[in-house]
N, C-alpha and C positions, 0 to 999 in steps of 0.2 A: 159185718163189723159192728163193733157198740157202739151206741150211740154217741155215747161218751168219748170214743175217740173220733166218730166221723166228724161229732163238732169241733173238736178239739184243732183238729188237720184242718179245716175249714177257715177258721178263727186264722191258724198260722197262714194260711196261705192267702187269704187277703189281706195279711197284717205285709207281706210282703211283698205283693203288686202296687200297694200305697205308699212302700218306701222311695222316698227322692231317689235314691240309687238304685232302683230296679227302674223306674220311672226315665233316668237318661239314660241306664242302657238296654231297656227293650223298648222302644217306639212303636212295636208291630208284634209283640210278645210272641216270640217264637213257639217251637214243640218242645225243646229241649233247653235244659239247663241253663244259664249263664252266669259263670265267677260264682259259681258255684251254691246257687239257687235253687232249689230242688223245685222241676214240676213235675208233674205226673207222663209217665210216656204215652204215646199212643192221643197226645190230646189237640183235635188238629186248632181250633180256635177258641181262644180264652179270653172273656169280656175281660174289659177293664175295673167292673166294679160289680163281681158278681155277686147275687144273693142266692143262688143256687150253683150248685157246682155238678154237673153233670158228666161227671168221669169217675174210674175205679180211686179209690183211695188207698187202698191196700197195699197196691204193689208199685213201686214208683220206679224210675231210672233219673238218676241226676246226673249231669257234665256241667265239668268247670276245668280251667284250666289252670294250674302248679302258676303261682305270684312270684316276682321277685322280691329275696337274691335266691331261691333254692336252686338246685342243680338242672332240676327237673320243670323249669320253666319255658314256658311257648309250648309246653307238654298239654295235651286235652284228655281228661278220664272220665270213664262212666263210672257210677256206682249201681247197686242194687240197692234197694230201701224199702224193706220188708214191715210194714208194721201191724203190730201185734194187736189183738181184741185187747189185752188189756192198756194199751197205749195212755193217756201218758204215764200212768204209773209204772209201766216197765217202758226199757228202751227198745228204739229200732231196731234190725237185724241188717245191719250192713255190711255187703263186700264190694271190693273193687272188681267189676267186669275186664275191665283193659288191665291186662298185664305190668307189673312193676316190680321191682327189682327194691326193695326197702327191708329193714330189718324187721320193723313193725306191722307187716303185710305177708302172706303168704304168696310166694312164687309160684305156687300152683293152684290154688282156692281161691283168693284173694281175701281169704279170712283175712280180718282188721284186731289188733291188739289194743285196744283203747278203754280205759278206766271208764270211761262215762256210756259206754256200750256193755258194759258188766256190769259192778258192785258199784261204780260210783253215778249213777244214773239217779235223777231227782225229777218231781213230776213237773216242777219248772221249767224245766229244761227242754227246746221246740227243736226241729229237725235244723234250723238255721245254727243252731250249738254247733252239733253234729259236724254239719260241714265246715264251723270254723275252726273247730277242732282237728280235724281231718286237715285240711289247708296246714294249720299248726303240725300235725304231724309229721307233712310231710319237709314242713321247713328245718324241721330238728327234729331229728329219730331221738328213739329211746334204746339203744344197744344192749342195756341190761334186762330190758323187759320183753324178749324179742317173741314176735310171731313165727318168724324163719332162722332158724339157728344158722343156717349156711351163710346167708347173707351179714346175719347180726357180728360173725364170726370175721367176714372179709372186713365190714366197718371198722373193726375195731382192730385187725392184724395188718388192714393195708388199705388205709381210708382213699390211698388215691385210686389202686385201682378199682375201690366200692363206688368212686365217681364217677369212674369211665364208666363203668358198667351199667350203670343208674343211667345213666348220660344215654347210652346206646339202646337198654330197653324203653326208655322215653323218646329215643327218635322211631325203632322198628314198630313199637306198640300205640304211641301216644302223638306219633306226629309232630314231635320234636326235631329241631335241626340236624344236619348231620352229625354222628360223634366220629370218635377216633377212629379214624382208615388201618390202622391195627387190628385192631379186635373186627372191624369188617372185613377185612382179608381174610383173617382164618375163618370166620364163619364162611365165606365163600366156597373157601377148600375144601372143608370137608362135605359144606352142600355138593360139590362137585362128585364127590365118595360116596352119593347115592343119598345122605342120610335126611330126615325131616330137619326142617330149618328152626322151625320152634326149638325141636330133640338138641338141633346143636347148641344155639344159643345157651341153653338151660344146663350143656353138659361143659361149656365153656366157661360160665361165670362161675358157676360151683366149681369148680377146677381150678379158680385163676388163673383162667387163660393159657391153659399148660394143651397144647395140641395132641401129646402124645396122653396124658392120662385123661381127658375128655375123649377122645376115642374108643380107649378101652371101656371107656362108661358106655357109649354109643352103642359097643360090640354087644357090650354084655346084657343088655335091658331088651 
């Protein structure tokens, strides 16, 4: 990686261990993420106030968990956090790992639809944007700008059951409380019909929840 970015990522991430608000809530600085703090994966102990940083830079995994009021909250995500040799002057390479159900996210890649991850990306700009951006994202989608037309589609034709649905991949995926015992009944059923449970969920939100033509999706793929 360039130098130029390893200081860069260096600089941000003790500018972050110094913050009062990582300060009361890591006491013992975890491996992973918190409120959506990006560390590096894979990193079992991390001084308090290091001058050398002795882990990969490159390739990070961050978790944080969806704030209130979103729908998608007590919900826990990882991301992927790719960054580039030319770092800061282009931006990060981010998707969501944990599964989600958003207009602005792909249902199956976890490709991210975000201005400041493309053309609107400034060399000011540190991976803490990123994720309050993301955070942002997820509290008010963007329907007209979608990553997932399927989903962007249910938002905007039948916002409530885009809630339940949202609600239910943040409980199966993210750890989220129970959702609707509706939409968990059917998925049961046709689990029972032999089929993969990931396969049904994905053929029942794309459906709205219709049993009979999520099926046929089932039959036919």
């Amino acid at each position: 990686m360039a130098n130029i970015a390893v200081q860069r990522i260096k600089r941000e991430f003790k500018e972050v261990l110094k913050s009062e608000e990582v300060r009361n809530e890591l006491p013992d600085i975890p491996t992973s993420a918190q409120g959506g703090r990006a560390l590096p994966a894979a990193t079992p102990n991390i001084p308090r106030n290091p001058q050398v940083l002795p882990f990969p830079l490159k390739n990070w995994i961050s978790e944080g968990e969806a704030s209130p009021p979103t729908r998608l909250q007590h919900a826990r995500y990882q991301l992927e956090i790719k960054i580039p040799e030319t770092y800061p002057f282009n931006p990060p390479k981010v998707r969501f790992i944990t599964k989600i159900w958003h207009p602005n996210i792909s249902s199956v890649t976890g490709a991210i639809c975000l201005d400041i991850l493309k053309d609107q990306w400034a060399a000011a700009m540190t991976l803490r944007t990123v994720l309050l951006s993301l955070q942002a994202l997820l509290a008010a989608a963007e329907p007209d700008d979608p990553q997932d037309a399927v989903v962007a589609n249910q938002y905007k034709q039948n916002p409530e059951m885009f809630k339940q649905t949202a609600r239910l991949w943040a409980h199966v995926y993210a750890g989220a409380p129970v959702s609707s015992p509706e939409y968990t009944k059917k998925i049961e059923n046709l689990c029972a019909m032999g089929f993969d449970r990931n396969a049904v969920i994905v053929a029942l939100s794309s459906k709205s929840w219709d049993v009979e033509t999520a099926t046929e999706l089932l039959l036919s793929n």
